[in-house]
N, C-alpha and C positions, 0 to 999 in steps of 0.2 A: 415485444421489445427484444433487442438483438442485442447482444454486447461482443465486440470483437474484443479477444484477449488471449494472450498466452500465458500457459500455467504458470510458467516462473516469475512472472511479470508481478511487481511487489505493487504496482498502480492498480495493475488490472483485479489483481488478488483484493485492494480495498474494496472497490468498485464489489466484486462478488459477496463479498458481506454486507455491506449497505444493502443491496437486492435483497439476500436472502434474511438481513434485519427488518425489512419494510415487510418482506412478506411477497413478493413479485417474482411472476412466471417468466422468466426470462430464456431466450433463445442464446447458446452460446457460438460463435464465428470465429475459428481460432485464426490465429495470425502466427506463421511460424518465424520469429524476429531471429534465431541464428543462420537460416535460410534466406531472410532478406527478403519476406513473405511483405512486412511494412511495405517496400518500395515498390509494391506493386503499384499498376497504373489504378485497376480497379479499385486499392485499398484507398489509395492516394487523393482518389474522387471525393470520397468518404471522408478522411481526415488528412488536408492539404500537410501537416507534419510527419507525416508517416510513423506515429508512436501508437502505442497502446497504451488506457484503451479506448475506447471511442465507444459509444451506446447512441444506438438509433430508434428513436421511439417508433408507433404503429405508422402516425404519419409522413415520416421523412427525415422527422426533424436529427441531427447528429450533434452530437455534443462529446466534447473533447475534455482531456486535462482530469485526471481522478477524482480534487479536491471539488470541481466544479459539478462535475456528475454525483456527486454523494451530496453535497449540499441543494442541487436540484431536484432530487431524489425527497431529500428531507422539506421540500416546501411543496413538494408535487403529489407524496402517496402519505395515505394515512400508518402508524403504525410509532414503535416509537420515538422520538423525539432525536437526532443526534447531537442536539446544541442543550445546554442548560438557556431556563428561563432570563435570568437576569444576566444585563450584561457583562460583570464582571464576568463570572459563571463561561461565558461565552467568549469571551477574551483568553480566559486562563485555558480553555480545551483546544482553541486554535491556535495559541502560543506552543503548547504542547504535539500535536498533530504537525505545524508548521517545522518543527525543530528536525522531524524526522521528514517529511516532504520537501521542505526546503531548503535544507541544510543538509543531510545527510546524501538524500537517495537523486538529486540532481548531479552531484560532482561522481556517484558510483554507478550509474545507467549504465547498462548491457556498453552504446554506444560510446562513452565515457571510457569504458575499461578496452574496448576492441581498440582506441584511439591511443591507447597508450600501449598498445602493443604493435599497433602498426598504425602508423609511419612510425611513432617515434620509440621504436626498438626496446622497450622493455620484456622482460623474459617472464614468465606467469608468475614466479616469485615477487616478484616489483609490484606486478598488478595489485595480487591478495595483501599483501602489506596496505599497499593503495587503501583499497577496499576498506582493510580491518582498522589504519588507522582512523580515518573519519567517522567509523561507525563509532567508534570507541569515542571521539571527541565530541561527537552527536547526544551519546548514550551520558559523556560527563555531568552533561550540563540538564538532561530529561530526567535522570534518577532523582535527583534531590526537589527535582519539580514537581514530579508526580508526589514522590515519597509525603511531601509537605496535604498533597490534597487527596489521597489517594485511601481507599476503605479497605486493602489489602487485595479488593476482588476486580476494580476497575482504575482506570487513572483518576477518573472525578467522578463522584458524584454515587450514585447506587446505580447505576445501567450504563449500557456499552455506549459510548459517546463519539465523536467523530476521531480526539485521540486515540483511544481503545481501536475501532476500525484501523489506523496506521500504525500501530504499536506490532499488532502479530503479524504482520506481515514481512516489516522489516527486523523482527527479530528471528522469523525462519530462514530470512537471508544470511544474516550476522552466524549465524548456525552454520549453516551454507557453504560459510567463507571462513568456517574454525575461528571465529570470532570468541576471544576470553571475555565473556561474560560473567564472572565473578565477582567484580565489583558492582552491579546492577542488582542486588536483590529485591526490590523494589518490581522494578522492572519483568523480569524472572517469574514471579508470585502471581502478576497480574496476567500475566501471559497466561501463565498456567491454568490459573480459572478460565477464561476466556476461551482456551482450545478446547473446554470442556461444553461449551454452548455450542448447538445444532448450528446456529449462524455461520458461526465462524471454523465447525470442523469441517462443513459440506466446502467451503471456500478454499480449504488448504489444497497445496497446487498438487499434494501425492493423490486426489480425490475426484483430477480434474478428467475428460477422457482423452486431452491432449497430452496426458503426461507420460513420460518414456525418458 
């Protein structure tokens, strides 16, 4: 199994905890995205979007989009579980996962922040504000969500779940980008467990061999 990813890449970075949750050997294929490595022709083949990341099983098969790859993951290899049983359970951890996938980290993509710097002329100052405010507006509305369901050690439930997967990734970002994190203790806490698991320290992007 192959995963094309690059370290800083907060999609690709879920995608490598899921792997290393399930317990799978996986081959990594960097893609260097401030280089413009995506827009290769070869890459391109591979994943007609040119994003990361993209995971190509033994046979061929490719599959795109992070959210899609971790929940294929979760119906495809034994180990444990990323969804709660019941569907409520499974509403409230995709609600939570989706806040930071869908709401946060589409409007701040590498390509998002290059776009407001060129064409339309903001100075890196503008960008990081950019950045910081959404996370911030992201993070408003996920504290009080988690907080409500959360064991202090996970967002839901007693085991890493597919929010937990999206949570440390985009708080290394929020870090990243000097992100005030103060009012998230909630948030903060659960992180902090969680970088404590094998899963998810081997995934952190300082760990990757693309990283420099």
């Amino acid at each position: 199994m192959k995963l094309y990813t690059y370290f800083r890449s907060s999609s690709s970075y879920r995608v490598r905890i899921a792997l290393n949750l399930k317990g799978v050997d996986w081959e990594p294929a960097f893609v260097h995205l401030p280089k413009g490595e995506q827009r290769d022709a070869a890459y391109l083949a591979a994943n007609p979007q040119g994003l990361v990341p993209a995971l190509e099983e033994d046979d061929g098969l490719v599959l795109t989009q992070s959210l899609a790859i971790i929940e294929y993951l979760d119906e495809t290899r034994s180990g444990p579980s990323f969804l709660p049983k019941d569907a409520a359970g499974r509403a409230l951890v995709r609600a939570m996962a989706q806040v930071i996938a869908c709401e946060i980290h589409p409007i701040n993509n590498l390509r998002i922040l290059k776009y407001l710097k060129n064409p339309l002329g903001h100075d890196q100052a503008v960008v990081d504000d950019w950045y910081r405010h959404w996370v911030q507006e992201g993070f408003d509305a996920l504290e009080p969500l988690v907080a409500r369901h959360s064991n202090g050690r996970y967002c839901f439930g007693d085991q890493p779940t597919l929010a937990d997967i999206c949570l440390v990734p985009q708080m290394w970002n929020a870090r990243r980008f000097n992100t005030d994190l103060s009012a998230y203790p909630t948030l903060i806490k659960v992180d902090a467990h969680l970088q404590t698991l094998d899963a998810f320290a081997r995934a952190a992007p300082e760990q990757q061999p693309d990283a420099f």
